[in-house]
N, C-alpha and C positions, 0 to 999 in steps of 0.2 A: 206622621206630621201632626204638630202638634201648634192651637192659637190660645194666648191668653191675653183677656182685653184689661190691660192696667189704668187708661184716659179715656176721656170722652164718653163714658159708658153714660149717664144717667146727665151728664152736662154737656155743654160746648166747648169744654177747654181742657187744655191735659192734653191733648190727643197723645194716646201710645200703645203702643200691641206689638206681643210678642210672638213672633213666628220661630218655631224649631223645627226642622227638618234634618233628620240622623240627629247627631251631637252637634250641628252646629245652632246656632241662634241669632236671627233675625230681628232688628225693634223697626217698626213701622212708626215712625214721627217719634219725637221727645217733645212736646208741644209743653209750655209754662201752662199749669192753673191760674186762672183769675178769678178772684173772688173776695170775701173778706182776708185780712192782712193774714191775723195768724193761721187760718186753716190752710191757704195759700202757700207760705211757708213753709212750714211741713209738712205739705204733697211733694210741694217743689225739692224739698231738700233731702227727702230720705225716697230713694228706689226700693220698690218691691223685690229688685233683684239685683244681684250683685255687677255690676255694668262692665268691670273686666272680663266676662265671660261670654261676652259677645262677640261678635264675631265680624256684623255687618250691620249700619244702619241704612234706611233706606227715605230719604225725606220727601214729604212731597210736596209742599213747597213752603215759603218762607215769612206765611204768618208766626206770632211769636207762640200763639197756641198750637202750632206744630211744629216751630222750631225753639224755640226758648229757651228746654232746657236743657240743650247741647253740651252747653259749655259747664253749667254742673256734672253732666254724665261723665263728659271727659275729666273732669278733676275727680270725681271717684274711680278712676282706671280705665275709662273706653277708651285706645289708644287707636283703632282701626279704621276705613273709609266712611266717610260719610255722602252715599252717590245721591245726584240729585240734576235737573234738568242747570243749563248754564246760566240762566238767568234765575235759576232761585241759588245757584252759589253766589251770583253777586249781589243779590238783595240781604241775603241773610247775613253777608259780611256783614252788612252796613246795618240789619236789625239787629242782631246779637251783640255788638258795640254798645247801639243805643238803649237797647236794653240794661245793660250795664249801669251805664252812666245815668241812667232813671234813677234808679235803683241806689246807686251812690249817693243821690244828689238828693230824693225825697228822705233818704234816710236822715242824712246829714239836717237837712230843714225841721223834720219831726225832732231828733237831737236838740236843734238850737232853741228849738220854740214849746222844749220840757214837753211834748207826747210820746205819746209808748211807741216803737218803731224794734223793727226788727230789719237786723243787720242785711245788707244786700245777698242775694245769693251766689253771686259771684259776681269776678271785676273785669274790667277793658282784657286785663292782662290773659284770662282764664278766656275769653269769647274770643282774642288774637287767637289762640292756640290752635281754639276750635276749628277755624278756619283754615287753618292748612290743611286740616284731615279731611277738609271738602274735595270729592273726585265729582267731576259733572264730565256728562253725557247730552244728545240729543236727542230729542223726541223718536221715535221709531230706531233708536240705536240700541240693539239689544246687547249686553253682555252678561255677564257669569259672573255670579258671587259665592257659588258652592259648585261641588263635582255637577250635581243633578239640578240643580236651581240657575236657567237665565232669568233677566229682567226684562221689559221692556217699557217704558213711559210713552203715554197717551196724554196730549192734550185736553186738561181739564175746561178751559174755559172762567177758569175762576178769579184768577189772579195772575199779573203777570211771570212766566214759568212755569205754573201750578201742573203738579202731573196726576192721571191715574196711572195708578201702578200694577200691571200685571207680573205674576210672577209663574213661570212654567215650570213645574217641581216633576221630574222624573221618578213615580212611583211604580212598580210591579210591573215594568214593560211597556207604561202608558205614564204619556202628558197629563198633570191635572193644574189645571189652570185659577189661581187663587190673584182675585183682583180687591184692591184700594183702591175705593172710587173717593175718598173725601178729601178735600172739599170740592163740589162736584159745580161747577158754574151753570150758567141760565144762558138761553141763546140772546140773540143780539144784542150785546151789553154793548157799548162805544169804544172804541180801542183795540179789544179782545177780539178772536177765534172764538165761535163755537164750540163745546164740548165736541171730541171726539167719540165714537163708539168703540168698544174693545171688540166688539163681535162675540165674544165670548166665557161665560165664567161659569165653572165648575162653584166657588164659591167664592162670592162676594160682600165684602164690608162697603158697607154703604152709609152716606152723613143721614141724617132725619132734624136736622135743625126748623127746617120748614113746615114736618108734618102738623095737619089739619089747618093751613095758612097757604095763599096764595096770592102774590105779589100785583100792584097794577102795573099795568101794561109798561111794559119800558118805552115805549112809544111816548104815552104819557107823564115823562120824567122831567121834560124839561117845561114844560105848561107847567105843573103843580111846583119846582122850584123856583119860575119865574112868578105865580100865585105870591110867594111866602116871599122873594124879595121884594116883590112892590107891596105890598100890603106892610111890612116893616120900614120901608123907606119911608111911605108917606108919615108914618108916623115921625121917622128922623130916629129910627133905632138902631140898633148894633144887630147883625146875623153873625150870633156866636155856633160855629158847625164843629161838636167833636167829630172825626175825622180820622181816620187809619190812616198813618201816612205811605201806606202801602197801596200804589191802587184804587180807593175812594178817595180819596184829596186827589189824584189827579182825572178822576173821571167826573168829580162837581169842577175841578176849572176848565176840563173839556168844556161842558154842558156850558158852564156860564159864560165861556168864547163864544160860545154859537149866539145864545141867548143875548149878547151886549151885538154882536155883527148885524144880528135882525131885527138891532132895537126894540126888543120885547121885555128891556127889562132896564134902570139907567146907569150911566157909566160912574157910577160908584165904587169907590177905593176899597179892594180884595187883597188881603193879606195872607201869606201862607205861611203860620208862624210854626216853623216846625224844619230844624236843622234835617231832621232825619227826611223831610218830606221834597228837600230840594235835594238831597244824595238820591234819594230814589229815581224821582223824578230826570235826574240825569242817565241813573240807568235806565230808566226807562229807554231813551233816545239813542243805545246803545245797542236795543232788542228787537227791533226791528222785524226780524223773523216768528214772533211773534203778537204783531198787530193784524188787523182783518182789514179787508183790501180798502174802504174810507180811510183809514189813515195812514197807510202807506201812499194813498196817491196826495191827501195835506202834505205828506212829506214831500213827494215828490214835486209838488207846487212851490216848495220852500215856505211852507204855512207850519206854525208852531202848534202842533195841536196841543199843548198844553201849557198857554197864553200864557207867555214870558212878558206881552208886551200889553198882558191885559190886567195885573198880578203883581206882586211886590212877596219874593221870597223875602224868608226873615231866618235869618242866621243866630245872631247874637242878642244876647240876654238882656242888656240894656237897648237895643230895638224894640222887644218884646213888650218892655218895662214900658215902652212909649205910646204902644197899642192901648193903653189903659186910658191916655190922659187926650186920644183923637176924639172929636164928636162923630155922631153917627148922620148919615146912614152910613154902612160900611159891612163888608162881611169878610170875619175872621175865621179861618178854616186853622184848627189844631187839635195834635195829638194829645193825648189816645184819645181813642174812636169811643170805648167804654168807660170813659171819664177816669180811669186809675190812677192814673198817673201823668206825670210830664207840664208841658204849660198849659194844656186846657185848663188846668185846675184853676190855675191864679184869674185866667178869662174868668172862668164862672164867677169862683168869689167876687170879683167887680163887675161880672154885668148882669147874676140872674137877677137881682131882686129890683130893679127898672122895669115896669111895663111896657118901656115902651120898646124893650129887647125883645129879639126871638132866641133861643136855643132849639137848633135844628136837629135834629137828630137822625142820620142816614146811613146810620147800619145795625148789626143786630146787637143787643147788648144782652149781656149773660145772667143768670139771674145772680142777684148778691151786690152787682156793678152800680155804682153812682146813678150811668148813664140809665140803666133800668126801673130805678126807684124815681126818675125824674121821669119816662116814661108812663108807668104808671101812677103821677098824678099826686107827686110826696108836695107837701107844702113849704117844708124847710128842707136844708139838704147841712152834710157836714163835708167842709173841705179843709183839711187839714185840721182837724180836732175842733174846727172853728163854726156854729149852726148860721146860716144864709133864708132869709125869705127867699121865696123863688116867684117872683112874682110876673118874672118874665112868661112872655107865651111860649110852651114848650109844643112845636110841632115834630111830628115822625113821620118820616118818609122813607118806606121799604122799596121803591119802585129803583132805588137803583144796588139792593142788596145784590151780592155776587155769588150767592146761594141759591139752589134750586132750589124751587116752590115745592109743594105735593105732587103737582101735575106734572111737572119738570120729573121728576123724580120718578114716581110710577111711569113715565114713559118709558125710562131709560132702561128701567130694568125690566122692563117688559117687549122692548127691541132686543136683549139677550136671546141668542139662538143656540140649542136649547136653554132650556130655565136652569138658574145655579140649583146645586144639590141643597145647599144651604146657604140663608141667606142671612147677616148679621145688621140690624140698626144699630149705629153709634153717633157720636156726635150730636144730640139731642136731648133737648130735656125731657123728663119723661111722659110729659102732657104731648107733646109733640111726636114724638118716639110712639106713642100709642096708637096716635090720630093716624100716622104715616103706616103703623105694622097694620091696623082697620083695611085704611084704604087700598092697598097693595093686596090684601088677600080679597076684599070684593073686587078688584079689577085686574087681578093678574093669576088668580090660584096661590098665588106663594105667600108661605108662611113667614113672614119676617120674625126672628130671634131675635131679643133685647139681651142682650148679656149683661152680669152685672161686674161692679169692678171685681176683678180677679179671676173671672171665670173661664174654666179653658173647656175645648172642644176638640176629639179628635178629627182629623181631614182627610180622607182615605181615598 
């Protein structure tokens, strides 16, 4: 048995690894790169390997840097299942569409307004396809994708559907047990399950997007974002939130339900401009069996926990157009989360360079991304070929990332009984990656392994 790490290795995005066991062949995530335009491009569009030769893909759940580039792989020849828990096949329908239609549509803008743009990676019609080769499954339902290989998904915690993936390969007479823990969630997030434990891994790939960082307390999530709306209101400013519309957009309109019910914060007009973020948001309300017992019992009160009646979904593009010309205070939640793409873009162009804006920032952004370079403290920013003062306050707030911390982390794999044979970091950048292989080997004995892209390792 044979692993080779093609994504994720030295970044956050890409995710993809190759599992062979006999002749057949395994992809663990097809996740899109995100980064600058054209190196993007060219990760995205050309495989290391030829994708008709596979065999089985196995997703874990349905961010677009682990689902993304599906629907590319299928149009180079992957014609076979794509198994995955049932709520990240109906999330991914509806990301892998939208993905598309970004991508259609920034193209086409960069086109009319003479910048260099590079052609989408593929279209609606190519991400429909995709989707029927989705087979889902349930948590703890194990089945069989080779003679010698069952599966079994473990609740990650991270995102709604998100799985760890174990896989029990029938070697020389004996089980060996090869587990995908990424992307691995944090405990009491709002909405979510806890991560599950596997009990056990012979060899485990593991995220490191957190190493040497540790998040504040989730307890203290809804203080520090009611901090940042009143402190912008009194000014009479706009709260522009890039926003994942997977999961973070509906767990800041959770918070902000609570927050406006206990009066800690004032009933000012929230917008959720993001087609993709009200499709989700309806799956959501669909999943049920994966909420944690506070919001199954809001449900069962008939309480909306994610305030339909406190919130203004935003569909259509002249809506959107309209969000520009409201006064503030007010707070805009839109995708993407790392500022790439979609209508966040147009928000910033009109609201960073006002003082008296916030740009909120409350998830992790990649290095290379918009939303990073605003993070770290750029003065001007370029949106759409076009340079913006950014004179707005730009706050970060990790407290409600859906990624384990360091500690988060080292625990997890340090509640494995026995310790894996080997242990892989991925999903990390490599400042990160480091910090997390340091601390894992002072508190656990284990050697964490950084693979670099393309590197394989026999599993025996």
């Amino acid at each position: 048995m044979k692993i080779t790490f093609y994504g994720g290795t030295e970044t956050t995005t890409g995710s993809m690894h190759l599992l062979e066991v006999e002749q057949s062949k395994v992809l663990l995530d097809c996740g899109m790169f995100q980064g600058s335009r054209k190196k993007a491009y060219d990760l995205n569009k050309n495989f290391p390997f030829d994708p008709a030769t596979l065999e089985t893909v196995l997703l874990s759940h349905a961010h677009i840097d682990h689902c993304g580039n599906l629907p590319n792989l299928h149009e180079q020849g992957y014609e076979e299942k794509i198994f995955c828990t049932h709520a990240t096949r109906d999330l991914a329908s509806v990301m892998l569409k939208d993905a598309a239609y970004i991508q259609m549509k920034d193209s086409e803008y960069l086109h009319k307004h003479g910048k260099d743009a590079f052609g989408p990676l593929y279209d609606i019609m190519a991400a429909e396809k995709t989707i029927w080769h989705f087979a889902s499954v349930n948590y703890h339902q194990k089945f069989r994708i080779h003679p010698s290989v069952k599966v079994e998904f473990f609740d990650a915690g991270h995102i709604l559907g998100a799985a760890l993936t174990k896989l029990s390969v029938a070697m020389n007479g004996k089980n060996v047990e090869v587990v995908y823990a990424v992307d691995l969630g944090r405990k009491n997030l709002p909405i979510l399950r806890d991560p599950e434990s596997v009990g056990h891994a012979d060899y485990l790939i593991i995220e490191s997007t957190y190493g040497g960082r540790l998040h504040t307390d989730i307890s203290k999530a809804a203080s520090l974002l009611a901090d940042v709306i009143n402190r912008t209101s009194e000014r009479g400013g706009k709260i522009i939130v890039p926003a994942f519309s997977l999961e973070r957009t509906q767990e800041i309109v959770y918070v902000i339900r609570e927050l406006k019910k206990d009066k800690r914060i004032p009933n000012l007009p929230v917008y959720v401009d993001s087609p993709l973020a009200v499709n989700v948001t309806d799956i959501f309300r669909l999943h049920p069996e994966c909420f944690d017992f506070e919001t199954n019992q809001l449900l069962e009160q008939d309480e909306d926990p994610f305030g339909s009646a406190e919130c203004t979904y935003v569909r259509s593009v002249e809506a959107s157009k309209r969000l520009n010309g409201l006064p503030g205070p007010l707070i805009i939640l839109s995708a993407s989360g790392m500022c790439e793409a979609g209508r966040i873009l147009h928000h910033l162009a009109n609201n960073c360079s006002d003082p008296q804006n916030t740009i909120l920032i409350v998830g992790y952004q990649a290095e290379g991304t918009l939303g990073r370079r605003m993070v770290d403290g750029a003065k001007e920013i370029k949106v759409f070929g076009d340079i913006y003062r950014l004179n707005a306050e730009v706050v970060e707030l990790d407290t409600f990332s859906a990624h384990a911390d360091e500690t988060d982390l080292v625990e997890y794999v340090a509640a494995l009984n026995p310790k894996p044979k080997m242990t892989f970091l991925v999903h990390g950048e490599p400042e990160a990656r480091t910090a997390f292989q340091k601390a894992l080997k002072e508190q656990t004995g284990i050697e964490g392994i950084m693979p670099r892209y393309g590197q394989s390792f026999e599993l025996s």
